[in-house]
C-alpha positions in Angstrom: 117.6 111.5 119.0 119.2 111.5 115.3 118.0 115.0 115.2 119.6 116.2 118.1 122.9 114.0 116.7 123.1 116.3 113.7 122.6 119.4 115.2 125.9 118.5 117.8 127.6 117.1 114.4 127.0 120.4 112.5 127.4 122.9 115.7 131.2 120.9 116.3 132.0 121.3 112.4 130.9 124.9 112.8 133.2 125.7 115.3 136.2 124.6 114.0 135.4 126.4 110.7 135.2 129.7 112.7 138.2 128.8 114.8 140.4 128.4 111.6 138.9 131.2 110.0 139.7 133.8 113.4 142.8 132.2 113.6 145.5 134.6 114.7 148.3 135.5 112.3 152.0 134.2 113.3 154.3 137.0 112.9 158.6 136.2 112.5 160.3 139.3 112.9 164.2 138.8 111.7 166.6 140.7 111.6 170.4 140.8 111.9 172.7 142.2 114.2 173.3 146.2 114.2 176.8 147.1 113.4 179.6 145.2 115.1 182.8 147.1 116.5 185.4 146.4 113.7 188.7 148.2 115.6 190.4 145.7 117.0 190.1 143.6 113.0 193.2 144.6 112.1 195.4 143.1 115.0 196.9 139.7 115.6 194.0 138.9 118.2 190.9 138.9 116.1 188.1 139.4 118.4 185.4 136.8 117.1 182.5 138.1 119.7 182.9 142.0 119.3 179.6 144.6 121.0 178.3 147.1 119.2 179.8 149.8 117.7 178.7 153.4 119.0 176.4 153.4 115.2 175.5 150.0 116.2 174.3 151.0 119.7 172.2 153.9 118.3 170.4 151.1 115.5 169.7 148.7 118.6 167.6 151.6 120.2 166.1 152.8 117.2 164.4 149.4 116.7 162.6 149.7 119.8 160.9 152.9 117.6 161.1 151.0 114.2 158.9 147.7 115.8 156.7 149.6 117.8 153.5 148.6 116.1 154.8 145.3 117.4 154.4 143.5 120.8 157.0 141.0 120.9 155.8 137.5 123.0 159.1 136.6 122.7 162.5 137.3 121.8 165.2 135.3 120.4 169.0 135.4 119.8 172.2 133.8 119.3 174.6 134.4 122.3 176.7 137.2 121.1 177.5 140.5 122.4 176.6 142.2 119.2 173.2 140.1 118.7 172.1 140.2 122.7 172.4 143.9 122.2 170.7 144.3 119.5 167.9 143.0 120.9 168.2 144.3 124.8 166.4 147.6 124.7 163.6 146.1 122.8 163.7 142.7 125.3 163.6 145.8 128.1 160.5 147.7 126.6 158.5 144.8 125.9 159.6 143.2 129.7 160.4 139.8 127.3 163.7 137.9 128.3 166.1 137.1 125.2 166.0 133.5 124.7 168.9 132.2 123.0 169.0 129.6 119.6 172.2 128.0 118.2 172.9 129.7 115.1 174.1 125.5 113.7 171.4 124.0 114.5 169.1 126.5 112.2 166.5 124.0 110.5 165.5 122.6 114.4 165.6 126.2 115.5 162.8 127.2 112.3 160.9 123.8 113.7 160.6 124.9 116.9 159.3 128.1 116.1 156.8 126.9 113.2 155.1 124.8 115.9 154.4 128.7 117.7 151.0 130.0 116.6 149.4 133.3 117.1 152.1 134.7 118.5 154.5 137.6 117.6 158.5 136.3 117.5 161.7 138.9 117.3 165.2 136.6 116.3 167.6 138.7 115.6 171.4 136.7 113.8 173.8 137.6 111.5 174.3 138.0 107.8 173.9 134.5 106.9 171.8 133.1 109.4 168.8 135.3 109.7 168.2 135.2 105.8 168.7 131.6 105.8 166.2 131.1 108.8 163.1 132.9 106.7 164.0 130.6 104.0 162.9 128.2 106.2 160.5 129.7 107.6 158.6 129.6 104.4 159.8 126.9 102.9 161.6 128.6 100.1 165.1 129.5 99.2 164.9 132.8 98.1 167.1 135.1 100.4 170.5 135.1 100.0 173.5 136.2 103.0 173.6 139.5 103.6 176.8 141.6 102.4 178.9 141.6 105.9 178.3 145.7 105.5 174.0 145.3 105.4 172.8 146.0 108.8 169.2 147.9 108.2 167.4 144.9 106.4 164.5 142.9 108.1 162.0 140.5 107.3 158.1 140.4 108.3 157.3 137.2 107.5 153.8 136.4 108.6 151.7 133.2 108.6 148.4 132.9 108.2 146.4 130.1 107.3 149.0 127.9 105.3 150.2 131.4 103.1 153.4 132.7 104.1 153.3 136.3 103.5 157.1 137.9 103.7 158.4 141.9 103.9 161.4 142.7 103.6 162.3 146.3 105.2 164.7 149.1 106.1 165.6 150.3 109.5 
């Protein structure tokens, strides 16, 4: 009976060993908002939620090229016009609806989606936010704001048995 005690033991520890060793990668896909119409800046009425200009349009599309290796299990944004549209042909493709986070409220937001495992996330935010939210993601502050005229940089950051493991690309 002690035998057959050990064996269970050993076969349990076994498992678990294999389970973390096959665990699947978490993949953070951030990236900030293509270009926001600027024309109506210069007038009394600021427009503080502005859509995409036509460039900005043509960058939202591209990215359904650009993460195409990619299959997004969910998408996130904040509720702008430029940041929903960013993300809308993509959300389209992959037949994910955009979820929305409150760009304040960015270290619960990173909680939230460090307790996500195995799964492949798109947030897409502005200059300040989405640099600021893989800082959290991995625990490090080492990406500054964007300049307000960046709009082709993205982060992989990917997650992987306690490493963080962060690209920083071009679209």
């Amino acid at each position: 009976m002690k035998l057959y005690s050990k064996h269970f033991f050993f076969m349990i520890l076994l498992l678990i060993s294999a389970a973390s060793v096959f665990a699947q990668p978490t993949t953070y896909i951030l990236l900030r908002h293509a270009e926001k119409d600027t024309s109506n800046y210069g007038s009394m009425m600021l427009n503080t939620d502005p859509a995409l200009s036509k460039a900005g349009e043509q960058r939202a599309q591209s990215l359904v090229t650009v993460l195409s290796a990619y299959q997004p299990d969910a998408i996130y944004s904040t509720n702008y016009k430029r940041t929903k549209a960013t993300v809308e042909a993509l959300a389209k493709k992959s037949g994910k609806a955009i979820q929305y986070y409150d760009p304040k409220k960015l270290p619960s937001f990173a909680d939230s989606l460090l307790q996500i495992k195995g799964k492949t996330i798109v947030i897409v935010g502005h200059s300040n936010t989405a640099p600021a939210l893989v800082n959290l993601l991995i625990k490090e502050n080492k990406y500054p704001a964007l300049d307000d005229s960046v709009y082709d940089q993205f982060w992989i950051v990917t997650l992987e048995n306690g490493r963080s493991i962060v690209e920083e690309r071009k679209y």
